[in-house]
Wavefront OBJ file of the C-alpha trace (Angstrom):
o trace
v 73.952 101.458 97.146
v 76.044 98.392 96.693
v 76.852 95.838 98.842
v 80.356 96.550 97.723
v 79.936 100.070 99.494
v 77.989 99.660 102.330
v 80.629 97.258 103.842
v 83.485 99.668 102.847
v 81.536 102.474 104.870
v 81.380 100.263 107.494
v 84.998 99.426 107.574
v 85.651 102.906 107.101
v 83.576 104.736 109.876
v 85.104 101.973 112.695
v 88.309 103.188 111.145
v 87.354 107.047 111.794
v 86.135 106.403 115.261
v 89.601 104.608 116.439
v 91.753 106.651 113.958
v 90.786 110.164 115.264
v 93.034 111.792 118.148
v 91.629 115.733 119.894
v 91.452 117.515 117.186
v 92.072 120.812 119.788
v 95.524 121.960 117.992
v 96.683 119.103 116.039
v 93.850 119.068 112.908
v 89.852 118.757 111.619
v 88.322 115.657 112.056
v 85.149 115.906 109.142
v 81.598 114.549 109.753
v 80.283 113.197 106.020
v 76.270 113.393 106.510
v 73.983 112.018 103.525
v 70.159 112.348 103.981
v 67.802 113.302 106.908
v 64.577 111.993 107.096
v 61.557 111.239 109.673
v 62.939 108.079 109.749
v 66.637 106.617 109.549
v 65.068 103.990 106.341
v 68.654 103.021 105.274
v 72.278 103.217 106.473
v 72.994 106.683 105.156
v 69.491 108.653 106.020
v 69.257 110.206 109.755
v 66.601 111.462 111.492
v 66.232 115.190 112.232
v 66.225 115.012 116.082
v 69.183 112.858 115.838
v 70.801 115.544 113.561
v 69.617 118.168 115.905
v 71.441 116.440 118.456
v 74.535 116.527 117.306
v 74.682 120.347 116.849
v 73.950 120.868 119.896
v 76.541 118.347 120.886
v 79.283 120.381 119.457
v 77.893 123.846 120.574
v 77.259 122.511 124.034
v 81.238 120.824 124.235
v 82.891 123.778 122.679
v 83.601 122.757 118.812
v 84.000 125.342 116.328
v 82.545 123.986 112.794
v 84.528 125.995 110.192
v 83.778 126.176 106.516
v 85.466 125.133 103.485
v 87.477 128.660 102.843
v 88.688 128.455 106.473
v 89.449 124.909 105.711
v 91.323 125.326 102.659
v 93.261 128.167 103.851
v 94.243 125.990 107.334
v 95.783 123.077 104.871
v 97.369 124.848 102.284
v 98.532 127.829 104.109
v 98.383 127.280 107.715
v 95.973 129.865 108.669
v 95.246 129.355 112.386
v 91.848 127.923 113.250
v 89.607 128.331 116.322
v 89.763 125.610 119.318
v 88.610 122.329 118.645
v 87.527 123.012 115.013
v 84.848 120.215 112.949
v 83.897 120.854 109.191
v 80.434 119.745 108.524
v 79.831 118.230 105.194
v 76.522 116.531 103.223
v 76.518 114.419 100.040
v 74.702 114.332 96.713
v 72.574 117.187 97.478
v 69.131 115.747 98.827
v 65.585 118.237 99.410
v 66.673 117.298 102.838
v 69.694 119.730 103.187
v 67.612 122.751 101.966
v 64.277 122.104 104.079
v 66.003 120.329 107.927
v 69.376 121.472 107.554
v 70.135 124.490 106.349
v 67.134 126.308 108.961
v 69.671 124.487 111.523
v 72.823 125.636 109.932
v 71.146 129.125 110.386
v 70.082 128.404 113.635
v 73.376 127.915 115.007
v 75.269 130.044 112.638
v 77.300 126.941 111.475
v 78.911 126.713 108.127
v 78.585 123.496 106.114
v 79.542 122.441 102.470
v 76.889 120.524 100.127
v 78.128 118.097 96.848
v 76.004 118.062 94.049
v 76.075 115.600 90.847
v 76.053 117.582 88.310
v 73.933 114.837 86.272
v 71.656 114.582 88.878
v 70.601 117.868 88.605
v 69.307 117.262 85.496
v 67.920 114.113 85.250
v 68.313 111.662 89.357
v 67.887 108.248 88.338
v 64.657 106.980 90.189
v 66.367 105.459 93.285
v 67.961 109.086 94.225
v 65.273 110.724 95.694
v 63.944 114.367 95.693
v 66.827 116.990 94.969
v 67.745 120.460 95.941
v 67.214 123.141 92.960
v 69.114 125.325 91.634
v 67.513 127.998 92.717
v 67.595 126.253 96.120
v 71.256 126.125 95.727
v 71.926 129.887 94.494
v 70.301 130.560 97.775
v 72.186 128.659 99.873
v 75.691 129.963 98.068
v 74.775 133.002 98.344
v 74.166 132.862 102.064
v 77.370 132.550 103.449
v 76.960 129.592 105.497
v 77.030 127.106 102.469
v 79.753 126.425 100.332
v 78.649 123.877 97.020
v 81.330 121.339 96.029
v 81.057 118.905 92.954
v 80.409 114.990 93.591
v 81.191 115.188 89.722
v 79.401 115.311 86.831
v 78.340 112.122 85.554
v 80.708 109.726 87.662
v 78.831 109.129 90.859
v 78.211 105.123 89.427
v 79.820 101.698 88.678
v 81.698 100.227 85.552
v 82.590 96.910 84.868
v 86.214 96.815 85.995
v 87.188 92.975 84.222
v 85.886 90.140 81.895
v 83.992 88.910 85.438
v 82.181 91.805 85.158
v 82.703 93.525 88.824
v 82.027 96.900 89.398
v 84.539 99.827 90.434
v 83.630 103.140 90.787
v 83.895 105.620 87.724
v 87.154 108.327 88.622
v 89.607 105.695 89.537
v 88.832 102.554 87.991
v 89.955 101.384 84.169
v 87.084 100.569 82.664
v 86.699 97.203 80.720
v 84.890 96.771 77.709
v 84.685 94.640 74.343
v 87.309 92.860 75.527
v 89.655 95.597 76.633
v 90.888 97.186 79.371
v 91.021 101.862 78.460
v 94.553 102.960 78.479
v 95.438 105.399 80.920
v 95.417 108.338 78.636
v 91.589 107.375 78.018
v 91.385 107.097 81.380
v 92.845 110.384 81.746
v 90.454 112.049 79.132
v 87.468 110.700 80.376
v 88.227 112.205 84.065
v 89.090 115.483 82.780
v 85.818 115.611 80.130
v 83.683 115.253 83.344
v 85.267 117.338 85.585
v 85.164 120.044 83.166
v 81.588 119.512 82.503
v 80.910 119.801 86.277
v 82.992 123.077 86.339
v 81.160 124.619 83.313
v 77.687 123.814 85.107
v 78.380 125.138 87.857
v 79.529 128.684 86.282
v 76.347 128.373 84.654
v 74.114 127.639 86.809
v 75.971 129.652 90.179
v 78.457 132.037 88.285
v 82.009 130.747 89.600
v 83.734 127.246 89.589
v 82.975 124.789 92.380
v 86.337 124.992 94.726
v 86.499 121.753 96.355
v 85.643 118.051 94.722
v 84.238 115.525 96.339
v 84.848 111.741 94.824
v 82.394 109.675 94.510
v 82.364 106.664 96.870
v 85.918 108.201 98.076
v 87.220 106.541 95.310
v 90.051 108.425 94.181
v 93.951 108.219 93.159
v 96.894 110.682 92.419
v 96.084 110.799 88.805
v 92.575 112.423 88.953
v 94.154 114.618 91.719
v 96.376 115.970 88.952
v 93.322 116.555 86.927
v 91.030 118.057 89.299
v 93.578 120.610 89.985
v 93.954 121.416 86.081
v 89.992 121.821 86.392
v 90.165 124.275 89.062
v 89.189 122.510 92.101
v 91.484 123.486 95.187
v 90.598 120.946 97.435
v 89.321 117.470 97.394
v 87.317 115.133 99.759
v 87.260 111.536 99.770
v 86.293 108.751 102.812
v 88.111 106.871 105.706
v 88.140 109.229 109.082
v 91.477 110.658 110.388
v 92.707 113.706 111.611
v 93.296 116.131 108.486
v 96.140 118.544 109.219
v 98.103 120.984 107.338
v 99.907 120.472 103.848
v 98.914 118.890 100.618
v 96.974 115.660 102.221
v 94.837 117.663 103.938
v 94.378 119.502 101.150
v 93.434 117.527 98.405
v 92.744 113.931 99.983
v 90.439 115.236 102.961
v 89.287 112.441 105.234
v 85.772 112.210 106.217
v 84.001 110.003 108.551
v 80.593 108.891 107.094
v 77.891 109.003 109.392
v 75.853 105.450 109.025
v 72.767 103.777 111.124
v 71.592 106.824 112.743
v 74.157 106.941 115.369
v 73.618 108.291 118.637
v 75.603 111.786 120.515
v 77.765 109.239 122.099
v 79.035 108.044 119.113
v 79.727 111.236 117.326
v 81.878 112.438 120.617
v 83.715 108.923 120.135
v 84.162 109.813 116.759
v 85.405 113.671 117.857
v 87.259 113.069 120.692
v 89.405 109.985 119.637
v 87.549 107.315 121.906
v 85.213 104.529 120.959
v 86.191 101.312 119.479
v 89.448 100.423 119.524
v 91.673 99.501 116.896
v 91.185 96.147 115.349
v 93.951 93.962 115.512
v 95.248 92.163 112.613
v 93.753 88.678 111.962
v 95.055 87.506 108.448
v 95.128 84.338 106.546
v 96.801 83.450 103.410
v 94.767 82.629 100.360
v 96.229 80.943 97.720
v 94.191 81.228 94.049
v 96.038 77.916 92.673
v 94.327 76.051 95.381
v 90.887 77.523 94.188
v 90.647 78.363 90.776
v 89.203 76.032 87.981
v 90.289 76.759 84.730
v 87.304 74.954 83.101
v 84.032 76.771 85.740
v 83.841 80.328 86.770
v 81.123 79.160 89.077
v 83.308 76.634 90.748
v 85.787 79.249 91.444
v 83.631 81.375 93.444
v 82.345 77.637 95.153
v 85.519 77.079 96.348
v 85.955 80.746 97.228
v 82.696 81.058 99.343
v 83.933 77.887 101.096
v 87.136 79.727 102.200
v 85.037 82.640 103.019
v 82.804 80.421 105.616
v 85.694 79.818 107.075
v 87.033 83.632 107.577
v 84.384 84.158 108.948
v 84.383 81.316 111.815
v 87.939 82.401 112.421
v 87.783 85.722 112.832
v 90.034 86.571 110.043
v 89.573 89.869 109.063
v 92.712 90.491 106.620
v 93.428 88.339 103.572
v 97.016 88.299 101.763
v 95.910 87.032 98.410
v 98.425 85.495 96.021
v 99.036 86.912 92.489
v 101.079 84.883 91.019
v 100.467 81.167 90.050
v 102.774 78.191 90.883
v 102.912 77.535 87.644
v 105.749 79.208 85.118
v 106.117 79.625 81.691
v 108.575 78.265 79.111
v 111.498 80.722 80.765
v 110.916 79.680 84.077
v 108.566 83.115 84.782
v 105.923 82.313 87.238
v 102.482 83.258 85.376
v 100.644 86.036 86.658
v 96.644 86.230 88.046
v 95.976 89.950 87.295
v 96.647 91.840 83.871
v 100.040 92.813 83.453
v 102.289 93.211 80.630
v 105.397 92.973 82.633
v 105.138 89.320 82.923
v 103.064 86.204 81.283
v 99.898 85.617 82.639
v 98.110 82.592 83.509
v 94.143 84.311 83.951
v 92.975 87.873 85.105
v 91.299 86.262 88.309
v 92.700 88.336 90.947
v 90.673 91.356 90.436
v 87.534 89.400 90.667
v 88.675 87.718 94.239
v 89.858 90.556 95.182
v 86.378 92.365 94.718
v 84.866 89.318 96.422
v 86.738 89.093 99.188
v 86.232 93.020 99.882
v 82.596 93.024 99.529
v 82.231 90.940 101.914
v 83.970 93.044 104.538
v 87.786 91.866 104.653
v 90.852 93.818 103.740
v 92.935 92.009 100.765
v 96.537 92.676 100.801
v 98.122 91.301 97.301
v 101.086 88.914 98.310
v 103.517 90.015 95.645
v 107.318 89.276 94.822
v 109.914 91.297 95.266
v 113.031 89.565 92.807
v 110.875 86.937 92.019
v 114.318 85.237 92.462
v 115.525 87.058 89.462
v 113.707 85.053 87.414
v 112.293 87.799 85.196
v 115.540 88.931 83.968
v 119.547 88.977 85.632
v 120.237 92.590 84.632
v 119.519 94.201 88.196
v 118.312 97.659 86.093
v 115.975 95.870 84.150
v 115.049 93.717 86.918
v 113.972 97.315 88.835
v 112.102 98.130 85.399
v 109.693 95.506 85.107
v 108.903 94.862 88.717
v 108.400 99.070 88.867
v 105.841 98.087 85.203
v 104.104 95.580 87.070
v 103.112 96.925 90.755
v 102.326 99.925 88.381
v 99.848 97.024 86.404
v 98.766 96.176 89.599
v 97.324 99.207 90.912
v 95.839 100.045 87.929
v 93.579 96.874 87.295
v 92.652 95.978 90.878
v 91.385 97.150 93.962
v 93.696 96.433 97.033
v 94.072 97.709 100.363
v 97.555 97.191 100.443
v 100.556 94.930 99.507
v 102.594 92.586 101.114
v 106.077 92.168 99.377
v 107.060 88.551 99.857
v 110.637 88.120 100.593
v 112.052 85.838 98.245
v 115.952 87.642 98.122
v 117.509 84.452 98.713
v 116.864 80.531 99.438
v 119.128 80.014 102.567
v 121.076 81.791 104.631
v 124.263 81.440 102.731
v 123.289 82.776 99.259
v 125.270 85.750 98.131
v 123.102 88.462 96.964
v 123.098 91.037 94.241
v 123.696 94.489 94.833
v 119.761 94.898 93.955
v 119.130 92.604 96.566
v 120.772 94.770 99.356
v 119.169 97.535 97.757
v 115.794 95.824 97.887
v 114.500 98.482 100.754
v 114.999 101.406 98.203
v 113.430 98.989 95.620
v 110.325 98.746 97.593
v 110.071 102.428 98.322
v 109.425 102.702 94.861
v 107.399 99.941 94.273
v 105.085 101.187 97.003
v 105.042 104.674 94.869
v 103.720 103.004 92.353
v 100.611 101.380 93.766
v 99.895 104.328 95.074
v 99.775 106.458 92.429
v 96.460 104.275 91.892
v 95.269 103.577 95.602
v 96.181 106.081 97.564
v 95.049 104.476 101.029
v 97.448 101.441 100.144
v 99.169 100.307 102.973
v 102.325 97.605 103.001
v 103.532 95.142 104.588
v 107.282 93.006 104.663
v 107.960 89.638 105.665
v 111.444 89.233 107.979
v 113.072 86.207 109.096
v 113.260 86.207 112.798
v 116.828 85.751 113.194
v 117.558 89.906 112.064
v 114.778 90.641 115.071
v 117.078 88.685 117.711
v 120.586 89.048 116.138
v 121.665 91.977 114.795
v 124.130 90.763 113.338
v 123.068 88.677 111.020
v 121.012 91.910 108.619
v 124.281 92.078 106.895
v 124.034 88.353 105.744
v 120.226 88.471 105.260
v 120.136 92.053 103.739
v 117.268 93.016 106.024
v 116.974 95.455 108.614
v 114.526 94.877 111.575
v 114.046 98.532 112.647
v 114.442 99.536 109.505
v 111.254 97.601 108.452
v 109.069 99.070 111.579
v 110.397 102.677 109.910
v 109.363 101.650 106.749
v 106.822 99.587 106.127
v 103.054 99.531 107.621
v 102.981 96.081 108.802
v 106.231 94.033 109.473
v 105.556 90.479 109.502
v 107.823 88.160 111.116
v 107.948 84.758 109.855
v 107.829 81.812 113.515
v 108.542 78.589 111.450
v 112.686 79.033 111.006
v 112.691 78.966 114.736
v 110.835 75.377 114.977
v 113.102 73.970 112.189
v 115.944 71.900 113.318
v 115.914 72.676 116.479
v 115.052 71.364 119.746
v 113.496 72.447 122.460
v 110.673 74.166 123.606
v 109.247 75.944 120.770
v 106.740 78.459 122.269
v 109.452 79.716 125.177
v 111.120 80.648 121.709
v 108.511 82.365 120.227
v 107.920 83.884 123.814
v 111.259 85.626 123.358
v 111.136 86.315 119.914
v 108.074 88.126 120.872
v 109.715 90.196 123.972
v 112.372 91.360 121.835
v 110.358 92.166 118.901
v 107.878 94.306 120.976
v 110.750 95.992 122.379
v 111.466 98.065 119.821
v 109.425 101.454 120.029
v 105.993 101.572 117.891
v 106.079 97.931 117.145
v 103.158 96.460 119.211
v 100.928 98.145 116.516
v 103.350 96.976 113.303
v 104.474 93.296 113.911
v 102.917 90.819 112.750
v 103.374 87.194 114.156
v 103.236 84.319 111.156
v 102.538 81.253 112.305
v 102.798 78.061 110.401
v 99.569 75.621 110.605
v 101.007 72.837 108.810
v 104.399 70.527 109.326
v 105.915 70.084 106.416
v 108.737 67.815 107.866
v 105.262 65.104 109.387
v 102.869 66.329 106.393
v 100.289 67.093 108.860
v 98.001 70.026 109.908
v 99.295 70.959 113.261
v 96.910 70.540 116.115
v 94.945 72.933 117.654
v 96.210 72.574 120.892
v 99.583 73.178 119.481
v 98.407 76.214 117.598
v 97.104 77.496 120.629
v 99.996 77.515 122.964
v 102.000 79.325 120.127
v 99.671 81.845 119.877
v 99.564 82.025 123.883
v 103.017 82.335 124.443
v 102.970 85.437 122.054
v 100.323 87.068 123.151
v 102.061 86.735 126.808
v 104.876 88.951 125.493
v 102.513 91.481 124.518
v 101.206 90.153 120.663
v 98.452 91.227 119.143
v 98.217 90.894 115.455
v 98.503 87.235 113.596
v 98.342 85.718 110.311
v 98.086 82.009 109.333
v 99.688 79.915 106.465
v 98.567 77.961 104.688
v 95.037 77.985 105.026
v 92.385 75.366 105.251
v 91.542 76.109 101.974
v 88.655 73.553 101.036
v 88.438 71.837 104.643
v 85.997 73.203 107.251
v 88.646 73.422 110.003
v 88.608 76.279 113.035
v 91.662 77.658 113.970
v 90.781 78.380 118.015
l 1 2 3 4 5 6 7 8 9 10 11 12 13 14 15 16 17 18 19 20 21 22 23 24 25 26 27 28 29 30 31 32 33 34 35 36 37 38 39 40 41 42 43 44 45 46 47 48 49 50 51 52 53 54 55 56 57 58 59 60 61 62 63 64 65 66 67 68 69 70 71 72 73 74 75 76 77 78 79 80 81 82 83 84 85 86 87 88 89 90 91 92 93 94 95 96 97 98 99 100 101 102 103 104 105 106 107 108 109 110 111 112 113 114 115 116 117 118 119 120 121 122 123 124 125 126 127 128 129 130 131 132 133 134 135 136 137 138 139 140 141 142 143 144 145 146 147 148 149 150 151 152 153 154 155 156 157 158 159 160 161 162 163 164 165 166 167 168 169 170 171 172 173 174 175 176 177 178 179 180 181 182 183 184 185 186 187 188 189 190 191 192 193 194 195 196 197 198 199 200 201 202 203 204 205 206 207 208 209 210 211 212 213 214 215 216 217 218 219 220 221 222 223 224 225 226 227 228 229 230 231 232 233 234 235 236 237 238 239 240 241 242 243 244 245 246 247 248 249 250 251 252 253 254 255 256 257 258 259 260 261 262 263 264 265 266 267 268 269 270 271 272 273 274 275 276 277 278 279 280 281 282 283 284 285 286 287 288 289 290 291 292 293 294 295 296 297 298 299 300 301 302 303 304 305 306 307 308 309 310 311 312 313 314 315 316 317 318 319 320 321 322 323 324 325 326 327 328 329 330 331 332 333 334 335 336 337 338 339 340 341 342 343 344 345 346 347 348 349 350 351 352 353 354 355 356 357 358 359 360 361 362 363 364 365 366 367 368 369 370 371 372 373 374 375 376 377 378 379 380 381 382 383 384 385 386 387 388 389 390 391 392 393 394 395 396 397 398 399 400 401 402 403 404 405 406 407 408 409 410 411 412 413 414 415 416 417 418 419 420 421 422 423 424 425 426 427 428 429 430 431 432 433 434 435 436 437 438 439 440 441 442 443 444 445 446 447 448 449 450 451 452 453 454 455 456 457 458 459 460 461 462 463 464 465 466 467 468 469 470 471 472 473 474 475 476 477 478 479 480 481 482 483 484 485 486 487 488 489 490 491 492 493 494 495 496 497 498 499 500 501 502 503 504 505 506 507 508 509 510 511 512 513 514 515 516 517 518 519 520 521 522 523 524 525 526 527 528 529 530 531 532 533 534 535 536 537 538 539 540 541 542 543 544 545 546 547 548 549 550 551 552 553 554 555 556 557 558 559 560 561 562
């Protein structure tokens, strides 16, 4: 496995743990299992006692595991299920299932569903490990307790995804190659060739189609959902925990929480009943590529990036809003873009690369992207819609992100008169956020707001901006500190004490708002003290603050934010 995966599994099972609510009445949480062995030798293999002990967890606390018909049939139609249902599920079809954990499944007369790779089944690289047969599998299918799913064909690996050479996974990455990026309708082909191959092995080999799909890796996105439906598959399964209810999520974007590190009974019922760790507040910090990149050394690029890194790490940042488009514009005044895009000039296809970076090693990148671009691309509002719509569409395709945070850049003070597509910028958005997700599903977003809407509503006429609006919205809403300190005197954190208070008032938005803070005075050109920082952050968090992002960054100092 790569290193690339093992910290997204990582990210995702704490996810899964503080996601899940009682599933009694409200939905299926679903356990993802790998390999059992006499020993837990790597994040994904589980010992049999430890296995054992879970079953008898759920027996001995009343959970009903149901199997994929009952689950299919819950999510697309509603069918009632029993009290506190589970679904059990294993991946890529290890010896292990047939000889530990299908004489268990029997045991307790629990259903289960197994994914195969339908390459593997012929021919398991040497790193896979000893496989079920078919005959092993014709067995199991025909038992009644076992329903077989696809993990695909041939697409359970990594392709380069850009010129860097970074990997993505197979069924939802564009693959690059001799200097090219595959258009979507190759894309498109090649998902469908191997999904159909998987279907026509499996009718083959067990004598019907394989109902459900399981993506590799959990990488997925709307497009191959469209395809895997054409190929027959009714449901599909990908990664992340949650609750899975009824309707066409449930159905064919199934969460599942892996099951990593051989955890104990305590931390399955964590995972079941909703408890556990809690969720992770938002620590972000801004990261701007101009203030990295060297046009003339690849390797100095990642220098300078593993120098930022160091200093995530020392200050707890666990969120990074990368910028994707350079300071620098072309000959029309168009800033130049860092991803591929052919809605706008481009200085270098970096972002991808730092964005795969930055991920691997654990943090969530949110791509800081504009939402006029101060109507620089183009005055007619229509075709201003049309190319932003063309490049969040780029954006999704050619890089990974977790989400996006739209940078407001509608005006450049507060008496600017705006466009009609600037007061229609919320509607814009919707659709913008459509389009990223067409390509990564899980995408979440995020909108900056200046925090005179949050205390006066008055002024969201003037601003075009709607506080409660945003919280409805929008994941994340983050509110910009800084206006408040400019040109004006007085104490500044009893300020951004009641900015907080009446921010937080609003229902839901302890969770959503998120505070920006400002570490350097541009009025004394100096890095704002520590101490300073500090009492800003304490006179939020007073009021009931809890998630915080940082601009600018350190970006090659080693400085601490406390």
């Amino acid at each position: 496995m790569s290193k690339q995966w093992i910290m997204y599994c990582i990210v995702l099972f704490q996810l899964a743990i503080s996601s899940i609510t009682s599933a009694a009445g409200n939905g299926v949480p679903i356990i993802c299992y790998h390999d059992v062995g006499k020993t837990a030798n790597n994040e994904y293999t589980i010992t049999k006692d430890t296995l054992k002990n879970h079953l008898s967890y759920l027996k001995s606390n009343g959970y009903n595991p149901i199997s994929l018909q009952q689950y299919t049939a819950f999510t697309k139609d509603g069918v009632p299920l029993p009290d506190k249902p589970v679904m059990i599920t294993f991946d890529d079809g290890y010896i292990s299932f047939y000889n530990e954990v299908f004489p268990l499944l029997k045991e307790y007369n629990y259903p289960a569903m197994l994914a195969i790779v339908g390459s593997w089944m012929e021919y398991a690289p040497s790193d896979v490990g000893k496989l079920v047969s078919w005959q092993q599998l014709r067995e199991m299918d025909s038992s009644g307790l076992v329903s077989i799913a696809s993990h695909s064909f041939r697409s359970h690996r990594f392709i380069p995804m850009n010129v860097q050479d970074d990997r993505g996974e197979l069924l939802s990455t564009r693959i690059y190659n001799n200097g090219r990026f595959e258009t979507e309708d190759e894309f498109k082909q090649r998902v469908a060739d191997d999904l159909r191959q998987a279907q026509q092995q499996f009718e083959k080999e067990l004598g019907h189609k394989a109902s459900a799909l399981v993506w590799p890796y959990g990488e997925y996105n709307l497009i191959a959902i469209d395809i895997a439906r054409e190929m027959g598959f009714e449901a599909t399964f990908t990664l992340g925990g949650g609750i899975n209810r009824t309707g066409s999520e449930g159905l064919l974007e199934a969460r599942r929480g892996i099951i990593m590190n051989n955890p104990s009974t305590s931390l399955l019922a964590s995972f079941l009943k909703g408890g556990g760790l809690e969720d992770k507040p938002m620590r972000a910090a801004y990261l701007d590529i101009d203030s990295i990149y060297d046009p003339n050394s690849l390797r100095q690029t990642n220098n300078n990036l593993n120098l930022a890194l160091n200093r995530f790490y020392k200050n707890g940042t666990n969120t990074v809003f990368l910028q994707t488009f350079s300071d620098e514009k072309n000959a029309d005044n168009i800033p130049k873009a860092f991803f591929h895009t052919t809605a706008a000039p481009v200085k270098v296809d970096i972002f991808s690369h730092i964005a795969s970076i930055l991920r691997n090693n654990g943090f969530l990148v949110y791509a800081v992207m504009p939402s006029l671009l101060s109507q620089e691309f183009i005055k007619e509002d229509r075709a201003v819609q049309k190319r932003l719509i063309d490049l969040y569409t780029d954006l999704g395709s050619y890089a990974y992100v977790d989400g996006v945070l739209f940078q407001d850049d509608l005006y450049t003070s507060g008496t600017e008169e705006f466009s009609p597509a600037a007061k229609e910028m919320q509607d814009l958005t919707v659709q913008l956020m459509k389009a990223v997700r067409t390509y990564r599903p899980y995408a979440l977003f995020a909108r900056t707001i200046y925090p005179e809407i949050v205390l006066d509503n008055k002024k969201q006429e003037k601003y075009a901006q709607s506080y409660r609006s945003y919280l409805d919205t929008y994941d994340y809403t983050i509110i910009m500190t800084n206006p408040l300190n400019e040109k004006q005197n007085g104490d500044f954190a009893q300020r951004l004490g009641n900015l907080a208070q009446t921010a937080l008032a609003e229902p839901g938005a302890a969770k959503k708002v998120v505070f920006k803070l400002n570490t350097f005075d541009v009025g004394r050109n100096v890095w704002i003290k520590d101490k300073e920082l500090k009492e800003q952050i304490d006179a939020l968090r007073g009021k009931g603050a809890v998630n915080f992002t940082y601009s600018p960054e350190y970006t090659l100092e080693d400085k601490v934010i406390k």
